[in-house]
N, CA and C atoms as a LAMMPS dump frame, in Angstrom:
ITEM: TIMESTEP
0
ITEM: NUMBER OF ATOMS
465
ITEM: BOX BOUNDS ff ff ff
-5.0000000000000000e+02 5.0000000000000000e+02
-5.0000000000000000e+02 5.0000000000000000e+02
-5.0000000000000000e+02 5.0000000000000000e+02
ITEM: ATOMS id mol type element x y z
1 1 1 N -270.03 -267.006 -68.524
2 1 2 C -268.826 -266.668 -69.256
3 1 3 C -267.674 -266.425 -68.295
4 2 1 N -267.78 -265.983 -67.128
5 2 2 C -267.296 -265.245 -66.332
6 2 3 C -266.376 -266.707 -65.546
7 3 1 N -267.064 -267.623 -65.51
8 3 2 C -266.809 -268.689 -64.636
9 3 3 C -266.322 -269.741 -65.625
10 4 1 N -266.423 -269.692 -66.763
11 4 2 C -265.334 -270.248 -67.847
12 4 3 C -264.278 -269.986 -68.389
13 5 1 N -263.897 -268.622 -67.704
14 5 2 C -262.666 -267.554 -68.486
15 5 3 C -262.884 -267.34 -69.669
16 6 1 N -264.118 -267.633 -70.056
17 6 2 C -264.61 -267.194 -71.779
18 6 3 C -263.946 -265.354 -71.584
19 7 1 N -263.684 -264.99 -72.346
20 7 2 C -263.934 -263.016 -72.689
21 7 3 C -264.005 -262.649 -73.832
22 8 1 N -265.266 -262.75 -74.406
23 8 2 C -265.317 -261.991 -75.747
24 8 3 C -265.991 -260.888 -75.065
25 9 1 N -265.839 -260.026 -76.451
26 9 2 C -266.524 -258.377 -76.629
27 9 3 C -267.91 -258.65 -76.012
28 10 1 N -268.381 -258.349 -74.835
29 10 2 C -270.018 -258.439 -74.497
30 10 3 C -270.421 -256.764 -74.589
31 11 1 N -271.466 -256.749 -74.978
32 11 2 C -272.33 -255.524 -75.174
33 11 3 C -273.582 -256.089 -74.572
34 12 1 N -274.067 -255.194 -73.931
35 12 2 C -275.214 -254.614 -72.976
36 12 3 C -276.219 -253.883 -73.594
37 13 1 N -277.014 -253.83 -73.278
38 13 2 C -278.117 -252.53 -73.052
39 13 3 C -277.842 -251.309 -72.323
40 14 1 N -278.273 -250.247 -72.886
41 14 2 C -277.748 -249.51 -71.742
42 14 3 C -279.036 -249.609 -70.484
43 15 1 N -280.629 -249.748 -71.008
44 15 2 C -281.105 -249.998 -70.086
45 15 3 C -280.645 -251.036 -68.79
46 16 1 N -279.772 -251.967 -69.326
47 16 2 C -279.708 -253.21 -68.476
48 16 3 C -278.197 -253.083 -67.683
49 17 1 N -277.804 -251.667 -67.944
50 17 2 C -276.591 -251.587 -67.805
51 17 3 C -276.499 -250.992 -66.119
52 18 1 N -277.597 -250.669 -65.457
53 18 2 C -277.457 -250.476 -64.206
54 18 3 C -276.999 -251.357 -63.077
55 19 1 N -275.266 -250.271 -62.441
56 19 2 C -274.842 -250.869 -61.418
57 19 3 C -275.3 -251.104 -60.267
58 20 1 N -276.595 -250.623 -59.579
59 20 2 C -276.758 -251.057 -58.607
60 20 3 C -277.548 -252.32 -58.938
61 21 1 N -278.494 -252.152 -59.893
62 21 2 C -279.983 -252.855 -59.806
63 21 3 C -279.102 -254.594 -61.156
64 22 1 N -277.929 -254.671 -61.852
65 22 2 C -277.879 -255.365 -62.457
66 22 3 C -276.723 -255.752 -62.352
67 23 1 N -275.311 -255.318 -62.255
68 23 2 C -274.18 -255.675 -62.045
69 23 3 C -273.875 -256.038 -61.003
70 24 1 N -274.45 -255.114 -59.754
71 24 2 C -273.418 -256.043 -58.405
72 24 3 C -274.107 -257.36 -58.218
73 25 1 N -275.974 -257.25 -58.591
74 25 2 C -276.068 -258.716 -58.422
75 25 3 C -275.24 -260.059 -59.246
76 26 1 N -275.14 -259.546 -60.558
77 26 2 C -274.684 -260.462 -61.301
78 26 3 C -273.184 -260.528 -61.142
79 27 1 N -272.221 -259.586 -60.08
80 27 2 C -270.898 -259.701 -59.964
81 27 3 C -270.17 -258.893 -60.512
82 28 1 N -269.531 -257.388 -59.33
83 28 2 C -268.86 -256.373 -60.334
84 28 3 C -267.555 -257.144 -60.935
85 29 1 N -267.081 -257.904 -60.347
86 29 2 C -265.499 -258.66 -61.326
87 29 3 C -266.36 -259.329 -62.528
88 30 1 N -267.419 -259.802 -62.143
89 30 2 C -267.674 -260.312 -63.202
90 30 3 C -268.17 -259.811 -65.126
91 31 1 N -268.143 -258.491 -64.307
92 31 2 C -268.991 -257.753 -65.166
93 31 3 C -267.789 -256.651 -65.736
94 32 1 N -266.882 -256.756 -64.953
95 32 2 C -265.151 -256.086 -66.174
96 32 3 C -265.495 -256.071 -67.482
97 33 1 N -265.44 -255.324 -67.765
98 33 2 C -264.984 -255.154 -69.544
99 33 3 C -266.432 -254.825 -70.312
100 34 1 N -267.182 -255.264 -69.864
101 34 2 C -268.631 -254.986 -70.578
102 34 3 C -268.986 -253.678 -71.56
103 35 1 N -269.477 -253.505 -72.59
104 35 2 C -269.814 -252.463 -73.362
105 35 3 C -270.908 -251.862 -72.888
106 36 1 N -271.124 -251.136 -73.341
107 36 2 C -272.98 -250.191 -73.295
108 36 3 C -272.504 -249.077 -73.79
109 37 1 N -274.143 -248.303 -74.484
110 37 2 C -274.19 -247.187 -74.985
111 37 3 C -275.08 -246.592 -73.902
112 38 1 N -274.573 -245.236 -73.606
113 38 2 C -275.525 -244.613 -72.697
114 38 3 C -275.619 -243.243 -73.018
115 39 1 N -276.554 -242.958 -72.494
116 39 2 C -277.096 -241.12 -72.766
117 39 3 C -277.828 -240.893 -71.282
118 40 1 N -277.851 -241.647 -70.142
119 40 2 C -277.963 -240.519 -69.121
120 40 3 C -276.97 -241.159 -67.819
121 41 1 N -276.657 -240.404 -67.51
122 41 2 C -276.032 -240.764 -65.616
123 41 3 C -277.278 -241.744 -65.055
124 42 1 N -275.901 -242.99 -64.375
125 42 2 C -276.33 -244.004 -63.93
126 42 3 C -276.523 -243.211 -62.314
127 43 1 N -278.029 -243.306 -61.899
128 43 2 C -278.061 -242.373 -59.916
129 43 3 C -276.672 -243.819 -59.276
130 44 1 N -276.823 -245.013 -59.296
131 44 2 C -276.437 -245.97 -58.766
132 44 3 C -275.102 -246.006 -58.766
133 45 1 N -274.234 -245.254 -59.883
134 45 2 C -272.39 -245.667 -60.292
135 45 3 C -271.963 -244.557 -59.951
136 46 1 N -270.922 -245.513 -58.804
137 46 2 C -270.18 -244.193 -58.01
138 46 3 C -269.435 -242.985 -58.967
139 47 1 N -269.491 -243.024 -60.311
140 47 2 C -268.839 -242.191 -60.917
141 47 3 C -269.602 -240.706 -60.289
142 48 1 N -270.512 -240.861 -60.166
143 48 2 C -271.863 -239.786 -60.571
144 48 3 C -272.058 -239.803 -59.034
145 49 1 N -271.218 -240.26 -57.695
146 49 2 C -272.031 -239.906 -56.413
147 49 3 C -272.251 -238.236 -56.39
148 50 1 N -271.192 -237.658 -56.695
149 50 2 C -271.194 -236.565 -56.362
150 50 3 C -271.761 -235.555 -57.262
151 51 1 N -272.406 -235.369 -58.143
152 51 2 C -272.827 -234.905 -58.968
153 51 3 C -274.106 -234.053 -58.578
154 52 1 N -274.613 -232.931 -58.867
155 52 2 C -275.607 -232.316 -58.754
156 52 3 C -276.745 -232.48 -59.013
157 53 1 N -276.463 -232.767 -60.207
158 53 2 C -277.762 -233.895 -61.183
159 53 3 C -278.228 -234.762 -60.659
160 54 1 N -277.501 -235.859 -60.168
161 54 2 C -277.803 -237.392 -59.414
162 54 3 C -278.541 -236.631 -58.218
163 55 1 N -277.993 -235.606 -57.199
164 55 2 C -278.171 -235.45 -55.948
165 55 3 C -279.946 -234.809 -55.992
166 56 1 N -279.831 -233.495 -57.089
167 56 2 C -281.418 -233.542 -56.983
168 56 3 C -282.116 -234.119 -57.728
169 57 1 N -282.037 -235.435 -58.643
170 57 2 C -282.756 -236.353 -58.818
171 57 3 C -283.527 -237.113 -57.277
172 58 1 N -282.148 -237.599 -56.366
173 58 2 C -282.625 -238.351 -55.391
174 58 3 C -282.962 -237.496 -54.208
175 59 1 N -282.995 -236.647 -54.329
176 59 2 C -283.7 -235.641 -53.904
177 59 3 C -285.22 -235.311 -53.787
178 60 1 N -285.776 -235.627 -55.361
179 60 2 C -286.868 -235.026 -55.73
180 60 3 C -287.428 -236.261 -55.443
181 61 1 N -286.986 -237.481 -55.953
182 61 2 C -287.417 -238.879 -55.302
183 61 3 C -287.942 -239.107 -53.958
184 62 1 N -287.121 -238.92 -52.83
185 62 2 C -287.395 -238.767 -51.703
186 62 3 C -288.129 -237.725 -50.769
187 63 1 N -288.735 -236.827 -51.414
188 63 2 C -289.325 -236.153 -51.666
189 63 3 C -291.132 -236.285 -51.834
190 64 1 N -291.02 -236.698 -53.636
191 64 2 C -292.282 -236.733 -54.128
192 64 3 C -292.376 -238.162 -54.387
193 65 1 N -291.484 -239.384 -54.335
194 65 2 C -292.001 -240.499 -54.349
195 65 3 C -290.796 -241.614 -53.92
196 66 1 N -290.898 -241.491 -52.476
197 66 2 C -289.813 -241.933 -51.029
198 66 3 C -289.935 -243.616 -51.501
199 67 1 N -290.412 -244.503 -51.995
200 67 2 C -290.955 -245.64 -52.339
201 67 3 C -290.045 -246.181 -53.499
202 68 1 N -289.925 -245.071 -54.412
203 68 2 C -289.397 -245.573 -55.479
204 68 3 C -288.017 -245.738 -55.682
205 69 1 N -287.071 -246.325 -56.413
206 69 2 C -286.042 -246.79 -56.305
207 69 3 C -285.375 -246.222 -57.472
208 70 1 N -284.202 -245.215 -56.749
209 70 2 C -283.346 -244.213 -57.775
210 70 3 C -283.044 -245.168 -58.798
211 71 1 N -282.354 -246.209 -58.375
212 71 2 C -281.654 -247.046 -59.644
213 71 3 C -282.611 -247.828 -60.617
214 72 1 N -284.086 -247.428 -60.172
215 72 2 C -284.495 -248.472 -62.079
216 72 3 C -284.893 -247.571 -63.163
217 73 1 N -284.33 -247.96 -64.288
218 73 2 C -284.066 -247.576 -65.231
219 73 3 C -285.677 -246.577 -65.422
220 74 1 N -286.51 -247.279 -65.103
221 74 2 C -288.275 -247.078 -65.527
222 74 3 C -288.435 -245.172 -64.792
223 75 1 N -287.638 -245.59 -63.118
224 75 2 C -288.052 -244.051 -62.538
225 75 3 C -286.801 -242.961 -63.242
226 76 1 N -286.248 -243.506 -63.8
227 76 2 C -285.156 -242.402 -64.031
228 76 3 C -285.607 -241.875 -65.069
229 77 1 N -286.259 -242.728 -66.121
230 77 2 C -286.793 -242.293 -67.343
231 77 3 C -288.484 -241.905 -67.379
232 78 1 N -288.885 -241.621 -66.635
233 78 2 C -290.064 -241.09 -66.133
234 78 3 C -289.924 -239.582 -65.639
235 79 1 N -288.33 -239.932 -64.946
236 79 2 C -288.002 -238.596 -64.421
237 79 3 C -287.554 -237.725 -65.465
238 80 1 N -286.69 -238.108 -66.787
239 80 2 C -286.574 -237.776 -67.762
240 80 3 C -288.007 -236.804 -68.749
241 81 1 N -288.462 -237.78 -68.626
242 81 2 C -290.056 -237.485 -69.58
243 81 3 C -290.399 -236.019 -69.102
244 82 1 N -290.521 -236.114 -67.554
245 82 2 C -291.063 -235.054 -66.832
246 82 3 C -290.757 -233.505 -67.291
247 83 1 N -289.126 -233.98 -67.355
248 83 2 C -288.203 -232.041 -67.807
249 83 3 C -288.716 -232.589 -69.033
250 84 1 N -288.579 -233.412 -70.009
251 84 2 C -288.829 -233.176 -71.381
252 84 3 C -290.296 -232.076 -72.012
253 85 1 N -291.482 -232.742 -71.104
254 85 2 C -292.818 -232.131 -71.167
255 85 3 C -292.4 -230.469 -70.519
256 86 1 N -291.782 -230.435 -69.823
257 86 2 C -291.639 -229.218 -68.93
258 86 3 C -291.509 -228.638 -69.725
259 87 1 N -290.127 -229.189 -70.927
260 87 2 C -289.251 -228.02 -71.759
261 87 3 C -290.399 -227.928 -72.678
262 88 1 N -291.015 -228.562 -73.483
263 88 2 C -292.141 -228.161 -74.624
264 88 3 C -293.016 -227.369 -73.615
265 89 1 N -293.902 -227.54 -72.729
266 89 2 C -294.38 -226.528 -72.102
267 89 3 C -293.964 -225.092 -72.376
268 90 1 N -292.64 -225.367 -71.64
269 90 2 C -292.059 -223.215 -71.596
270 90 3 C -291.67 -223.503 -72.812
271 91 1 N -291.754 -224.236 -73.906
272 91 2 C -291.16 -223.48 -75.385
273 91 3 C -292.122 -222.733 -76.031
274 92 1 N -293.462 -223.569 -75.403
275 92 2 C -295.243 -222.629 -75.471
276 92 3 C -295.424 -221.638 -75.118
277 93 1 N -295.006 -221.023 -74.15
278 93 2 C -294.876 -219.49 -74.176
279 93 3 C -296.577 -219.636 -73.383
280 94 1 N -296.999 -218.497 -73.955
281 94 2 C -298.522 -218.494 -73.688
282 94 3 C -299.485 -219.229 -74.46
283 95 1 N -298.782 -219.533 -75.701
284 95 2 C -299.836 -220.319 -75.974
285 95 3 C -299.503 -221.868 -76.512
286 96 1 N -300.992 -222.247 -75.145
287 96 2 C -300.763 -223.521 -74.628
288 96 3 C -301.634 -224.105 -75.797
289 97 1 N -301.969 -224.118 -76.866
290 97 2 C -302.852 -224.611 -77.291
291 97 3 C -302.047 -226.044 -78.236
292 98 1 N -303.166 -227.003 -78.449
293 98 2 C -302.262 -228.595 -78.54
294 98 3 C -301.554 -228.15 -79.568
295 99 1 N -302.074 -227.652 -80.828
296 99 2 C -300.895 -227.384 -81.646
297 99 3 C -300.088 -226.997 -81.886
298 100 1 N -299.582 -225.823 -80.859
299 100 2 C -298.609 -225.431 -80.533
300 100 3 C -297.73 -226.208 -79.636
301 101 1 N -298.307 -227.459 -78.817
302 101 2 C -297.381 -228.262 -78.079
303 101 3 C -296.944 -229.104 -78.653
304 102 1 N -297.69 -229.693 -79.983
305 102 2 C -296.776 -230.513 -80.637
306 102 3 C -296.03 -229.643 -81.347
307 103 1 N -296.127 -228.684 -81.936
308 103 2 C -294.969 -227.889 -82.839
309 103 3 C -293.723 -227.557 -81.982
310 104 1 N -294.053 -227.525 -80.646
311 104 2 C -292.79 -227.455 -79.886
312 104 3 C -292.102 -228.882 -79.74
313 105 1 N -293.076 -229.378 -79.113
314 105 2 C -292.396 -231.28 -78.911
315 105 3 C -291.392 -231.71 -80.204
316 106 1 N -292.193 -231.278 -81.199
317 106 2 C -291.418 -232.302 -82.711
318 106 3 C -290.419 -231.51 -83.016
319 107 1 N -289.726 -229.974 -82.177
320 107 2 C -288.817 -229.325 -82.854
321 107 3 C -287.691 -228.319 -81.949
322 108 1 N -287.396 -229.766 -80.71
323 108 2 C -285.934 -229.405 -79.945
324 108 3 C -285.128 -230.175 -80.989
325 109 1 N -284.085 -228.854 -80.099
326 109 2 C -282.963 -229.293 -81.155
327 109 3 C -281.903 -228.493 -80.434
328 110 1 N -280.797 -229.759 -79.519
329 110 2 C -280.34 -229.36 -79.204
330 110 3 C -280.067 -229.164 -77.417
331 111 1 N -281.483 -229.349 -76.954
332 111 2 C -281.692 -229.149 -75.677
333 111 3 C -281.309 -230.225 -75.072
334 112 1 N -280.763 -229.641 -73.647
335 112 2 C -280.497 -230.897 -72.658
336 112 3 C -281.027 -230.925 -71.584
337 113 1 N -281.558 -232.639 -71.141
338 113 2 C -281.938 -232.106 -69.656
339 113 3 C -280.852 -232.5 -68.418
340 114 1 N -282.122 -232.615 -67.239
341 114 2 C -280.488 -232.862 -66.163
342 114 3 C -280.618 -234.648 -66.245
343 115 1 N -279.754 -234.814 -65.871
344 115 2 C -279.153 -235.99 -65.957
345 115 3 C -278.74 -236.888 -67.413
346 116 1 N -278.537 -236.264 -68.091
347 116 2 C -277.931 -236.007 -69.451
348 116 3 C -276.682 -236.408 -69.296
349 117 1 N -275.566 -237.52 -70.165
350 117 2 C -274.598 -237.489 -70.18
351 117 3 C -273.877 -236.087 -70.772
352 118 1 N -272.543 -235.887 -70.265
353 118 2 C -271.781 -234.68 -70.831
354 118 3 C -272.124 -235.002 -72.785
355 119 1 N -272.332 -234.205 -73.462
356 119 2 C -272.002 -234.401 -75.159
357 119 3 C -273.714 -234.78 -75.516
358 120 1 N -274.901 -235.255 -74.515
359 120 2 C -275.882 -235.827 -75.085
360 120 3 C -276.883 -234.527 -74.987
361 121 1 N -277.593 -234.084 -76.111
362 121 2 C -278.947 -233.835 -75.65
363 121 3 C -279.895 -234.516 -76.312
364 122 1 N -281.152 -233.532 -76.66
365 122 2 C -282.386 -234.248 -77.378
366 122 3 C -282.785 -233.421 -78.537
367 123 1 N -283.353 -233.87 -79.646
368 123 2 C -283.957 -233.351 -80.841
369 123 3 C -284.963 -234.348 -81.4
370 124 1 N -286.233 -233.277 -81.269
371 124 2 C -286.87 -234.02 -82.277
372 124 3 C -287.449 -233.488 -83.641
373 125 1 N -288.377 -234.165 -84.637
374 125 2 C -288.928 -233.579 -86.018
375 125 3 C -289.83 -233.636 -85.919
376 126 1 N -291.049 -232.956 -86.543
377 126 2 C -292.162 -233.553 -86.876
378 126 3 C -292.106 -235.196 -87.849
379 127 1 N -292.625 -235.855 -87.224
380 127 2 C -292.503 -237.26 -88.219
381 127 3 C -291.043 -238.305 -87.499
382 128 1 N -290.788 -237.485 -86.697
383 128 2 C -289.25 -238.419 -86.049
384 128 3 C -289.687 -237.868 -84.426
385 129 1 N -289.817 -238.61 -83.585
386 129 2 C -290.06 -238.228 -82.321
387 129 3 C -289.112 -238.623 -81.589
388 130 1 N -288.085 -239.434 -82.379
389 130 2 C -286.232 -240.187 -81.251
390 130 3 C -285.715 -239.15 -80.498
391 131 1 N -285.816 -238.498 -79.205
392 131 2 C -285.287 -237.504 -78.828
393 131 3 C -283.843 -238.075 -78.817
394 132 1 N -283.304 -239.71 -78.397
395 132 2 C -281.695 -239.417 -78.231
396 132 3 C -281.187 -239.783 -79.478
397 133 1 N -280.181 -238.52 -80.028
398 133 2 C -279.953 -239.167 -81.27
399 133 3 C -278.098 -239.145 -80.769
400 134 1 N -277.285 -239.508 -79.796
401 134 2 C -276.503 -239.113 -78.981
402 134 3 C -276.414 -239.873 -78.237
403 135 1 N -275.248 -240.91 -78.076
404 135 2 C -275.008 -241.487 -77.65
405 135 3 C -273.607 -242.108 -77.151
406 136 1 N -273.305 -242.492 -75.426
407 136 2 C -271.744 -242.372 -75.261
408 136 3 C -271.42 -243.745 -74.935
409 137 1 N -270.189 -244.44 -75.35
410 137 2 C -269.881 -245.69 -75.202
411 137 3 C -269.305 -245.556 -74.33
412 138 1 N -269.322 -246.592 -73.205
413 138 2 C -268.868 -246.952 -71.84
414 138 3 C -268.615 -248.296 -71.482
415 139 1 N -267.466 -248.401 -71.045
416 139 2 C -267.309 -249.535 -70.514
417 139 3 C -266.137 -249.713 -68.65
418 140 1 N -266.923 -251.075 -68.721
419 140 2 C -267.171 -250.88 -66.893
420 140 3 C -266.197 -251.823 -66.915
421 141 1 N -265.597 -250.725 -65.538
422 141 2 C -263.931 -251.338 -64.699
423 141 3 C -264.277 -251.982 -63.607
424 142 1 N -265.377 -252.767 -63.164
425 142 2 C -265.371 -253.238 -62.085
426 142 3 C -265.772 -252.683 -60.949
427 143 1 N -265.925 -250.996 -61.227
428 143 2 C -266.937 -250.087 -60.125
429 143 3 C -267.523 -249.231 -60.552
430 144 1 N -266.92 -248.902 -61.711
431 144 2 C -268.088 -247.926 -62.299
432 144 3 C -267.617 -247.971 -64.006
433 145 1 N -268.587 -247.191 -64.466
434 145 2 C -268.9 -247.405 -66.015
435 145 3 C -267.458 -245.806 -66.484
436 146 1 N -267.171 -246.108 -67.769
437 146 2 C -266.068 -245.359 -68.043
438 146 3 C -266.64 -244.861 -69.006
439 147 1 N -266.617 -243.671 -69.445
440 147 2 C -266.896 -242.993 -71.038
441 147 3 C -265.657 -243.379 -71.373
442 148 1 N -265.862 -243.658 -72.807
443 148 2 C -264.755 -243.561 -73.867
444 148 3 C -265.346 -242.8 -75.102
445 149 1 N -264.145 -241.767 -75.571
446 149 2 C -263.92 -241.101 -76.653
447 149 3 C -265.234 -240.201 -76.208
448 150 1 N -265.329 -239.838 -77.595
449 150 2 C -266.749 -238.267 -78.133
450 150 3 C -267.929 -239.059 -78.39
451 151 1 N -269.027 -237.911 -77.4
452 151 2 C -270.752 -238.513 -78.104
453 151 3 C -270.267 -238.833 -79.533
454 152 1 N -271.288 -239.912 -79.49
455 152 2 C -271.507 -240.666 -81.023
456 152 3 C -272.752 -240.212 -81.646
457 153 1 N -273.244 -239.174 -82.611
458 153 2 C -274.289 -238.985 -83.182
459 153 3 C -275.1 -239.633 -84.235
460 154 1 N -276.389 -239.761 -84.4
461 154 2 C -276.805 -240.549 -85.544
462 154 3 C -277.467 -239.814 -86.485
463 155 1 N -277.223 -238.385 -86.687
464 155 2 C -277.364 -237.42 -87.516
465 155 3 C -276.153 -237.411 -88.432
Protein backbone atom coordinates (compact mmCIF):
# COMPACT_ATOMS: atom_id res chain seq x y z
CA UNK A 1 0.00 0.00 0.00
CA UNK A 2 2.72 2.05 1.14
CA UNK A 3 4.60 1.83 -2.23
CA UNK A 4 1.41 2.63 -4.25
CA UNK A 5 0.43 5.81 -2.32
CA UNK A 6 -2.75 3.76 -1.66
CA UNK A 7 -3.97 5.34 2.18
CA UNK A 8 -6.99 4.01 3.37
CA UNK A 9 -8.03 3.64 7.12
CA UNK A 10 -5.67 0.41 8.01
CA UNK A 11 -6.39 -1.18 11.37
CA UNK A 12 -4.08 -3.58 13.06
CA UNK A 13 -4.10 -5.90 15.78
CA UNK A 14 -3.01 -4.72 18.68
CA UNK A 15 -1.12 -7.95 19.10
CA UNK A 16 0.60 -7.25 15.72
CA UNK A 17 0.97 -3.79 16.57
CA UNK A 18 4.53 -4.08 18.03
CA UNK A 19 7.17 -1.43 17.14
CA UNK A 20 10.10 -3.11 17.56
CA UNK A 21 9.23 -6.76 16.54
CA UNK A 22 6.62 -5.53 13.47
CA UNK A 23 6.81 -1.99 12.29
CA UNK A 24 10.41 -1.06 11.92
CA UNK A 25 10.74 -4.26 9.98
CA UNK A 26 7.89 -3.57 7.81
CA UNK A 27 8.94 0.38 7.69
CA UNK A 28 8.22 3.12 10.40
CA UNK A 29 7.17 5.75 7.32
CA UNK A 30 5.54 3.11 6.16
CA UNK A 31 3.51 2.29 8.87
CA UNK A 32 2.15 6.33 9.50
CA UNK A 33 -1.28 6.45 10.20
CA UNK A 34 -2.08 2.88 11.21
CA UNK A 35 -4.94 2.13 13.81
CA UNK A 36 -4.82 -0.39 16.78
CA UNK A 37 -6.62 -0.97 19.91
CA UNK A 38 -4.42 -1.47 22.83
CA UNK A 39 -4.62 -2.16 26.60
CA UNK A 40 -0.97 -2.57 27.56
CA UNK A 41 2.41 -0.49 27.02
CA UNK A 42 4.32 -1.42 24.03
CA UNK A 43 8.32 -2.39 26.22
CA UNK A 44 9.60 -1.60 22.40
CA UNK A 45 7.80 2.28 21.64
CA UNK A 46 9.83 4.94 22.63
CA UNK A 47 6.72 6.50 24.11
CA UNK A 48 7.11 4.17 27.19
CA UNK A 49 11.27 4.30 27.31
CA UNK A 50 11.05 5.92 30.35
CA UNK A 51 8.45 4.53 32.23
CA UNK A 52 8.67 2.48 35.42
CA UNK A 53 6.49 -0.17 34.31
CA UNK A 54 8.48 -0.91 31.01
CA UNK A 55 11.83 -0.53 33.15
CA UNK A 56 10.89 -3.30 35.74
CA UNK A 57 9.33 -5.41 33.25
CA UNK A 58 12.86 -5.50 31.45
CA UNK A 59 14.23 -5.77 34.40
CA UNK A 60 12.58 -8.83 35.69
CA UNK A 61 13.29 -10.25 32.11
CA UNK A 62 16.86 -9.93 32.38
CA UNK A 63 16.85 -11.17 35.38
CA UNK A 64 14.63 -14.36 35.43
CA UNK A 65 14.63 -15.00 31.70
CA UNK A 66 17.89 -12.97 29.93
CA UNK A 67 16.90 -15.07 26.56
CA UNK A 68 13.67 -13.79 26.10
CA UNK A 69 12.71 -10.90 24.06
CA UNK A 70 10.91 -7.78 25.83
CA UNK A 71 9.12 -6.97 22.59
CA UNK A 72 6.97 -10.25 21.78
CA UNK A 73 3.75 -9.86 22.40
CA UNK A 74 3.69 -13.84 23.89
CA UNK A 75 6.46 -12.67 26.91
CA UNK A 76 4.68 -9.59 27.73
CA UNK A 77 1.48 -11.40 28.08
CA UNK A 78 2.81 -14.18 30.10
CA UNK A 79 4.23 -11.46 32.09
CA UNK A 80 0.75 -10.14 32.38
CA UNK A 81 -0.85 -13.58 33.43
CA UNK A 82 1.79 -13.76 36.16
CA UNK A 83 0.44 -10.35 38.33
CA UNK A 84 -3.00 -11.50 37.22
CA UNK A 85 -2.60 -15.09 39.21
CA UNK A 86 -0.64 -13.08 41.85
CA UNK A 87 -3.69 -10.70 42.30
CA UNK A 88 -6.35 -13.76 42.73
CA UNK A 89 -3.80 -15.34 44.97
CA UNK A 90 -3.65 -12.26 47.64
CA UNK A 91 -7.47 -11.74 46.99
CA UNK A 92 -7.35 -15.50 48.80
CA UNK A 93 -6.28 -14.29 51.82
CA UNK A 94 -5.63 -17.54 53.69
CA UNK A 95 -7.71 -19.43 52.13
CA UNK A 96 -6.10 -20.99 49.32
CA UNK A 97 -8.55 -23.48 48.65
CA UNK A 98 -9.57 -23.96 44.59
CA UNK A 99 -12.83 -22.59 45.28
CA UNK A 100 -11.99 -19.82 46.67
CA UNK A 101 -9.45 -19.12 43.74
CA UNK A 102 -11.89 -19.27 41.29
CA UNK A 103 -14.36 -17.06 43.29
CA UNK A 104 -11.59 -14.62 43.32
CA UNK A 105 -10.40 -15.08 39.57
CA UNK A 106 -14.18 -14.67 38.16
CA UNK A 107 -14.68 -11.46 40.40
CA UNK A 108 -11.96 -8.46 39.76
CA UNK A 109 -13.36 -5.65 39.09
CA UNK A 110 -11.58 -2.98 38.48
CA UNK A 111 -8.00 -3.96 39.18
CA UNK A 112 -4.95 -2.99 37.33
CA UNK A 113 -1.79 -4.44 36.66
CA UNK A 114 1.64 -2.95 35.73
CA UNK A 115 1.96 -2.39 32.39
CA UNK A 116 -1.59 -1.48 31.91
CA UNK A 117 -2.44 1.33 29.63
CA UNK A 118 -3.45 4.68 31.63
CA UNK A 119 -7.76 4.20 31.75
CA UNK A 120 -7.35 0.11 31.32
CA UNK A 121 -7.84 -2.43 33.97
CA UNK A 122 -9.32 -5.99 34.32
CA UNK A 123 -12.72 -7.56 35.41
CA UNK A 124 -13.92 -10.65 35.41
CA UNK A 125 -17.55 -12.83 36.16
CA UNK A 126 -18.20 -16.02 36.93
CA UNK A 127 -19.27 -17.34 33.36
CA UNK A 128 -17.25 -14.30 31.55
CA UNK A 129 -13.49 -14.75 32.10
CA UNK A 130 -12.55 -11.43 29.33
CA UNK A 131 -10.37 -9.69 31.81
CA UNK A 132 -9.88 -6.62 29.11
CA UNK A 133 -13.03 -5.11 28.78
CA UNK A 134 -10.97 -1.58 28.10
CA UNK A 135 -9.59 -0.60 25.50
CA UNK A 136 -7.36 2.53 23.96
CA UNK A 137 -7.21 3.54 20.30
CA UNK A 138 -3.84 4.48 18.99
CA UNK A 139 -2.46 5.48 16.17
CA UNK A 140 1.23 5.57 15.00
CA UNK A 141 3.24 8.76 13.87
CA UNK A 142 6.05 7.12 12.51
CA UNK A 143 7.90 6.51 16.03
CA UNK A 144 5.67 5.74 18.30
CA UNK A 145 1.99 4.79 18.83
CA UNK A 146 -0.34 7.87 20.03
CA UNK A 147 -3.43 7.40 22.38
CA UNK A 148 -6.34 9.12 21.18
CA UNK A 149 -9.33 10.30 23.22
CA UNK A 150 -10.81 8.13 26.59
CA UNK A 151 -10.51 4.19 27.33
CA UNK A 152 -13.23 2.72 25.29
CA UNK A 153 -15.31 0.27 27.49
CA UNK A 154 -17.40 -2.73 26.48
CA UNK A 155 -19.53 -2.67 29.55
Amino acid sequence: MFELGWKPLHVIGGSTASVETILKPAGLEASKGLVTTQFLKQPGDPAWANDDEVKAYKDFLKTYAPSANPDDYSVLVAYMNVHALELALRKCGDDLTRENLIKQATSLSGDRLPMMLPGVSIGTRPGDYTPFRTLRIATFDGESWSLTGEPLSAD
